[in-house]
C-alpha positions as CSV (number, residue, x, y, z in Angstrom):
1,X,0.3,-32.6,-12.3
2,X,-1.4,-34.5,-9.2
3,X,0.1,-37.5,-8.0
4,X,-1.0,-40.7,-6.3
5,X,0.0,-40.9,-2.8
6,X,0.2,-44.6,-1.0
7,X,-2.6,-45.3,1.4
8,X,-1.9,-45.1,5.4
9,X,0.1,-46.2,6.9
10,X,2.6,-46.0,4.2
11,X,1.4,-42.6,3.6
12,X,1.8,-40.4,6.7
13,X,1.0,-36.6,6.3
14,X,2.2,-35.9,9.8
15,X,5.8,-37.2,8.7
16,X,6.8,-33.4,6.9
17,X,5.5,-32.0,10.1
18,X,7.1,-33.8,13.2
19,X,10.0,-31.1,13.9
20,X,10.5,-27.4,13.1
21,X,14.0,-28.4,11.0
22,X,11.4,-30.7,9.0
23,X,8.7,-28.2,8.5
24,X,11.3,-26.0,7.6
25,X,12.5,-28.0,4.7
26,X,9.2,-28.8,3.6
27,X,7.7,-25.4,3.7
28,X,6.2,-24.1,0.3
29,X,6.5,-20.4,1.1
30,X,8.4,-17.8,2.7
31,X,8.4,-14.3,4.4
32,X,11.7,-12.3,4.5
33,X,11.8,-8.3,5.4
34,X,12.3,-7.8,1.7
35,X,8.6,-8.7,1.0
36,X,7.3,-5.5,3.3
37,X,6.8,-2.3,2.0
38,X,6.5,-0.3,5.5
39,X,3.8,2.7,5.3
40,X,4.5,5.9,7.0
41,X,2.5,8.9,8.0
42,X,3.8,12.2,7.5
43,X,3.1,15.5,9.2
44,X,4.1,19.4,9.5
45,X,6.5,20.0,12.2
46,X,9.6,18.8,13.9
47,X,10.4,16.0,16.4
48,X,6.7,14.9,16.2
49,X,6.1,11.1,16.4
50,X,1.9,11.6,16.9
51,X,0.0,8.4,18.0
52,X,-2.8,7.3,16.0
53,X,-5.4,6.3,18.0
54,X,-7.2,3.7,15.7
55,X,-4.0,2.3,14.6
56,X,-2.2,1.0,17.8
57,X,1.4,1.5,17.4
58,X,1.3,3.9,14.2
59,X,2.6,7.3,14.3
60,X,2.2,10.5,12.4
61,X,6.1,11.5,12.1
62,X,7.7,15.2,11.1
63,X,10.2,14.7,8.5
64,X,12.7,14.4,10.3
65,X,11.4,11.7,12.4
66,X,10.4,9.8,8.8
67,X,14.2,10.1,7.8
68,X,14.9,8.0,11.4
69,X,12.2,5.7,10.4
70,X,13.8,5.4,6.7
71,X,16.8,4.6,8.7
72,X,15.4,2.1,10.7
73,X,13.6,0.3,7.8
74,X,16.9,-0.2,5.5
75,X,18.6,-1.7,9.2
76,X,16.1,-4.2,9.3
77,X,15.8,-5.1,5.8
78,X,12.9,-3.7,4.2
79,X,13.5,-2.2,1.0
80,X,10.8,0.0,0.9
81,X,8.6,2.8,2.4
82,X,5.5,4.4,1.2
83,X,4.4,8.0,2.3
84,X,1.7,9.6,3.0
85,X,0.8,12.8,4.0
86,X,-1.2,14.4,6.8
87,X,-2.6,17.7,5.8
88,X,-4.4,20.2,7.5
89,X,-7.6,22.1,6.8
90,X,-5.6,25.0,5.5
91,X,-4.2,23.5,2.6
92,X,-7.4,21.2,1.9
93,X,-8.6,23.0,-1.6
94,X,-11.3,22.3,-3.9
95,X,-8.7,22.8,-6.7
96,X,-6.1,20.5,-4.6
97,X,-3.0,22.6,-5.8
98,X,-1.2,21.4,-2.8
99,X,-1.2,17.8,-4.3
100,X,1.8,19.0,-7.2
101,X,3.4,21.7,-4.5
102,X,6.8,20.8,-5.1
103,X,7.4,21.7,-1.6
104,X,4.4,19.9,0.0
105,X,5.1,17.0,2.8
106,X,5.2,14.0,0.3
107,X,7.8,15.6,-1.6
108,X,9.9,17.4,1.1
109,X,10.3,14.0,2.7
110,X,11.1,12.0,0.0
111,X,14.4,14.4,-0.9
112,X,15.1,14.3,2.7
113,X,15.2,10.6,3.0
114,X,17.3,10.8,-0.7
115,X,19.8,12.4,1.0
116,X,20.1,10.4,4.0
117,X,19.3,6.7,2.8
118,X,19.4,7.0,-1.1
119,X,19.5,3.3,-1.7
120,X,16.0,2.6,0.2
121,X,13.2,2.9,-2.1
122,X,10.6,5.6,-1.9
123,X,6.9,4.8,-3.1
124,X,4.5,7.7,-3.1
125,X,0.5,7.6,-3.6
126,X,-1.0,9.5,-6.1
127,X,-4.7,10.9,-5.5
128,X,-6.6,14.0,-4.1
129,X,-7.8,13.0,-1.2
130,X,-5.1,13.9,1.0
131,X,-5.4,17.6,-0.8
132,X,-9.1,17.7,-1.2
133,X,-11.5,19.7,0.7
134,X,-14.5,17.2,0.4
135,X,-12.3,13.9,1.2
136,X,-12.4,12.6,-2.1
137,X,-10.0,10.6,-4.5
138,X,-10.9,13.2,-7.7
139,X,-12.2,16.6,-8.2
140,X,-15.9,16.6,-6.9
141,X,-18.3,18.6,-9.3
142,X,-22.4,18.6,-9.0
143,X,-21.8,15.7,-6.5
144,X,-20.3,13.8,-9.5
145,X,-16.4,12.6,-8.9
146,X,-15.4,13.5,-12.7
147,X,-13.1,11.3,-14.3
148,X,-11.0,13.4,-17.0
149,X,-10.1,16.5,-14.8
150,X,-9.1,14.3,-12.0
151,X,-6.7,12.4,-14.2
152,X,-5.2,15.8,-15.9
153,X,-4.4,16.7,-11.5
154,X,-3.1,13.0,-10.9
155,X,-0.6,13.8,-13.8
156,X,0.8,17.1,-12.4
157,X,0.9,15.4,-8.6
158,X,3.0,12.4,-10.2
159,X,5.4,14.8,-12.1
160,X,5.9,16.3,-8.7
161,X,6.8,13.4,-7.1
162,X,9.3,11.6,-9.9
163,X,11.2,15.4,-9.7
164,X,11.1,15.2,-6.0
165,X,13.2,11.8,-6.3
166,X,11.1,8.8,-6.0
167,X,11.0,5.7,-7.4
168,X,7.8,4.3,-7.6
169,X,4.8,6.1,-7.4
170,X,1.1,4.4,-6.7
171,X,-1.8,5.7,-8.3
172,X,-4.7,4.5,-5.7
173,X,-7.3,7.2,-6.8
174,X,-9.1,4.2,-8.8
175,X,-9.7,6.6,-12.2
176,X,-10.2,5.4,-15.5
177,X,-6.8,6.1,-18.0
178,X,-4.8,7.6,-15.1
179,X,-1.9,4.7,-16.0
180,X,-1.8,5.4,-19.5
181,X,-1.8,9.4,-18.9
182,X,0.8,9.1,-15.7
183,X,3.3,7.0,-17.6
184,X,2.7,9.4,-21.1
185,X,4.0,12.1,-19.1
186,X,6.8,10.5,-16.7
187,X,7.8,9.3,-20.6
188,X,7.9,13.1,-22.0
189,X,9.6,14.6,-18.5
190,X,12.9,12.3,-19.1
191,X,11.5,10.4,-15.8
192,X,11.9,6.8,-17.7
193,X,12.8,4.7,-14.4
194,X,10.2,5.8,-12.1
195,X,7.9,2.8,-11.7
196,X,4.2,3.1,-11.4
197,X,2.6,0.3,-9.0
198,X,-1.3,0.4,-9.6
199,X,-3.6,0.3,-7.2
200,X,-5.0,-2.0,-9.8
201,X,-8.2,-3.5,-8.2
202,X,-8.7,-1.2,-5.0
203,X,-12.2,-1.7,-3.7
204,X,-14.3,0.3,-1.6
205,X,-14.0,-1.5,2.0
206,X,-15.1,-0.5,5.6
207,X,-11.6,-1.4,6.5
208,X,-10.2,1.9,5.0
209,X,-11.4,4.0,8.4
210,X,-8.4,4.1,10.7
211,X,-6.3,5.2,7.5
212,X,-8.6,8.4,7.0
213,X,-8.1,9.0,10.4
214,X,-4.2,8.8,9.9
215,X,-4.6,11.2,7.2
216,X,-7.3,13.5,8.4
217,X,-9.9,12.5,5.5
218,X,-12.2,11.3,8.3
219,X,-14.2,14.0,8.7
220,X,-13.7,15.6,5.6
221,X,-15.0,13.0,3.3
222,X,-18.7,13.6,2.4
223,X,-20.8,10.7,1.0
224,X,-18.8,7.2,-0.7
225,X,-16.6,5.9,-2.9
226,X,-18.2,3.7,-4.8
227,X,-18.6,5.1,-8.0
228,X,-14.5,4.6,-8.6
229,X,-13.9,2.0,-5.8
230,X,-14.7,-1.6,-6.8
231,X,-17.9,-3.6,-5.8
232,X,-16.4,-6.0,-3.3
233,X,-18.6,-8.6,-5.1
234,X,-16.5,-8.0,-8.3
235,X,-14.1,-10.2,-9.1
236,X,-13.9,-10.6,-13.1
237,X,-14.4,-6.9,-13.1
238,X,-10.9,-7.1,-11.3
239,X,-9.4,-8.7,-13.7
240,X,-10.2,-6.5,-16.4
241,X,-8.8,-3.3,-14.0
242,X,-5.7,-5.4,-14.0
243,X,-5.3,-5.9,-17.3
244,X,-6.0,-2.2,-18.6
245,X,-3.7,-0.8,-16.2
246,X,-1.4,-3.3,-17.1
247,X,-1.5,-2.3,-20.9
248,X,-1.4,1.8,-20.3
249,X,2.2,1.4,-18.6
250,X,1.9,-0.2,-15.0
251,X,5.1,-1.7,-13.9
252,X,3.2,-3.5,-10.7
253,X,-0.1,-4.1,-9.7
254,X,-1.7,-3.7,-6.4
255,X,-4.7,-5.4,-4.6
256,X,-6.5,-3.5,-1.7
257,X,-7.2,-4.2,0.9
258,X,-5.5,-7.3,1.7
259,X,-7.0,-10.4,3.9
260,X,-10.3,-9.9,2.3
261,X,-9.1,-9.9,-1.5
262,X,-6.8,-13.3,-1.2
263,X,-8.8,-14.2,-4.1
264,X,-8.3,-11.9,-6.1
265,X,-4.4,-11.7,-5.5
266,X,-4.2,-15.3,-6.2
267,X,-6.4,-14.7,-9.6
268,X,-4.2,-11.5,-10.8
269,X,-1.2,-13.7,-9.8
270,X,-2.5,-16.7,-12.1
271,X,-4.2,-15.0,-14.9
272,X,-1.3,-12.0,-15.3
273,X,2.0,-13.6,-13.9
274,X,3.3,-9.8,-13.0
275,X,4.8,-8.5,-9.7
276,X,1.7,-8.7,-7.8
277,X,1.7,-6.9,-4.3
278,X,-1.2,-6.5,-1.7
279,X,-2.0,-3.9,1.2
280,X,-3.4,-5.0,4.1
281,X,-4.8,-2.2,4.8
282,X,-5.4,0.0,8.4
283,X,-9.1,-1.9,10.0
284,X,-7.0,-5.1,9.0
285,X,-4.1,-4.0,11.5
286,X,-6.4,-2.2,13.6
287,X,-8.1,-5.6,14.1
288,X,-5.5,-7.9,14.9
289,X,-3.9,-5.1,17.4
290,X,-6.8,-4.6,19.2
291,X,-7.6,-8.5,19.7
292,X,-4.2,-9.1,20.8
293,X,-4.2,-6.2,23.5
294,X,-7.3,-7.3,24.5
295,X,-5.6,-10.8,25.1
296,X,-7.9,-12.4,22.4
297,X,-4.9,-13.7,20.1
298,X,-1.3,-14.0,19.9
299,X,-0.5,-10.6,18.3
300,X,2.8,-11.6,16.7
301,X,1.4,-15.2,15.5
302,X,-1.3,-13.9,14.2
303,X,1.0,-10.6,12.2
304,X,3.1,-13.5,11.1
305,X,0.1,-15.9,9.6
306,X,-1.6,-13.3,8.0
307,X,1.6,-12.1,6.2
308,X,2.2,-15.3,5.5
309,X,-1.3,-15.8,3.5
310,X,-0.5,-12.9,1.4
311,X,2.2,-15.0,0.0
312,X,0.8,-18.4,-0.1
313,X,-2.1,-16.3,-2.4
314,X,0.9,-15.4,-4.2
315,X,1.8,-11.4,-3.7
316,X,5.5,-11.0,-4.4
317,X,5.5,-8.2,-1.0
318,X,3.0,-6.8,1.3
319,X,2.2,-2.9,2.2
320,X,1.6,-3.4,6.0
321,X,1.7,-1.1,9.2
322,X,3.5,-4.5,11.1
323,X,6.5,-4.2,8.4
324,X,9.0,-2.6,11.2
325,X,7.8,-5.2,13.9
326,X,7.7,-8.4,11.3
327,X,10.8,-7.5,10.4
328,X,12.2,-8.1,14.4
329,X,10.6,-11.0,14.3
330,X,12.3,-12.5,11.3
331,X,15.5,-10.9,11.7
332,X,15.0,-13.3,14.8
């Protein structure tokens, strides 16, 4: 319901906003460490912590080093990682097997952190293209990402996760009935807890680069994405992602990338009234890092406002590469 302010001077907008106890009192949202989900690269090895070099400030971490940063994440109050895995050429297969290894570097890491900090939570991503030998979400036949084959995969990678100990798993490879399959068999395997967040409305963006690079997709991937990765012009089509995933079994529901999408957050938020989460995805960082080591911006300001926006568009918690750093900042 609108209402009918008084005109000036007995109405004065700048009132709410003359001290920072004020604006604090006044303030419609707000950002707290349990709203990050922190993402975390992992590779082969032991007492590794690898720069990325598109991603100032991100590492690629052995698992040991990823059982410090688990450590680290519950200290500041973050309730949350997601992993990711960096593979190398030798176990990049047309047939992917290494996806459902149960001994791969998703999985190997997850127990690790279990045993060391087993009340954080653990989110995995499910798709191929860490596994895959062309770079690609799905099994690439003819030049054609098939849909049905890649989703049978996507099953037996998820299974391997929820038995490795995780407790939500994200499907990002963007394939039609992956939920619905996913949660079938997570139902039949006795793995009734294990949540799925969907990367519900994932689109295919130019701000995806420095995360290939993190991954060492980057010069594996041949050709696009955009025969299972959203038109960024889309938005009703969105919606209707959202609500079939939503219907198949999805717990959450996910919006990448991030600063570009507010829209579309703010619709899913609306229309669907679910946990609602976004990922502001690696050129995002990449961009705000740069600027402010160039001495363009105010790096922390401008972490903190854009985290902020992901809220004010109404995401219930961010996936961001600033989650360790944001959290400093609030923890004050």
């Amino acid at each position: 319901m609108k209402t009918t302010q008084a005109a000036f001077p007995a109405t004065r907008l700048r009132r709410p906003r003359r001290t920072p106890a004020i604006r604090a009192l006044v303030a419609e949202n707000a950002l707290t460490p349990a709203d990050l989900i922190w993402p975390v690269f992992v590779r082969d090895g032991e007492g590794i912590e690898e720069p990325v070099p598109s991603m100032p400030g991100v590492v690629r971490r052995s698992v040991d080093k990823v059982v410090e940063a688990a450590k680290e994440a519950q200290a500041l109050g973050i309730p949350a990682i997601c992993l990711f895995p960096y593979t190398g050429s030798a176990n990049r297969t047309s047939d992917c097997t290494e996806a459902w290894n149960p001994d791969n570097l998703s999985n190997r890491a997850t127990r690790a952190i279990k045993a060391a900090v087993p009340d954080l939570a653990i989110m995995t991503d499910v798709a191929l293209d860490p596994y895959s030998d062309t770079g690609h979400d799905g099994f690439v036949v003819d030049g054609e990402i098939i849909n049905d084959e890649t989703v049978e995969a996507l099953v037996k990678q998820a299974l391997s996760q929820a038995e490795a100990g995780v407790d939500i798993i994200g499907p990002s490879d963007m394939m039609d009935g992956r939920i619905g399959a996913i949660r079938t068999a997570l139902e039949s395997a006795g793995h009734r807890n294990v949540m799925l967040l969907s990367y519900a409305a994932k689109y295919a963006s130019a701000f995806y680069g420095p995360f290939r690079d993190a991954v060492g997709a980057s010069g594996a991937l041949k050709g696009d994405k955009a025969t299972y990765q959203m038109n960024p012009a889309n938005s009703d089509e969105a919606m209707r992602c959202v609500a079939r995933d939503l219907s198949e079994g999805a717990d959450m529901v996910m919006v990448k990338p991030g600063m570009p999408y507010l829209d579309i957050c703010r619709r899913v938020k609306d229309e669907f009234a679910v946990p609602t989460f976004a990922y502001q995805v690696s050129g995002e960082y990449a961009m705000i890092q740069a600027a402010a080591q160039n001495g363009w911006i105010d790096g922390d300001r401008a972490m903190m406002e854009s985290l902020m926006g992901f809220k004010r568009a109404g995401c219930d918690g961010v996936l961001t590469y600033f989650a360790p750093l944001a959290a400093r900042v609030l923890n004050g």
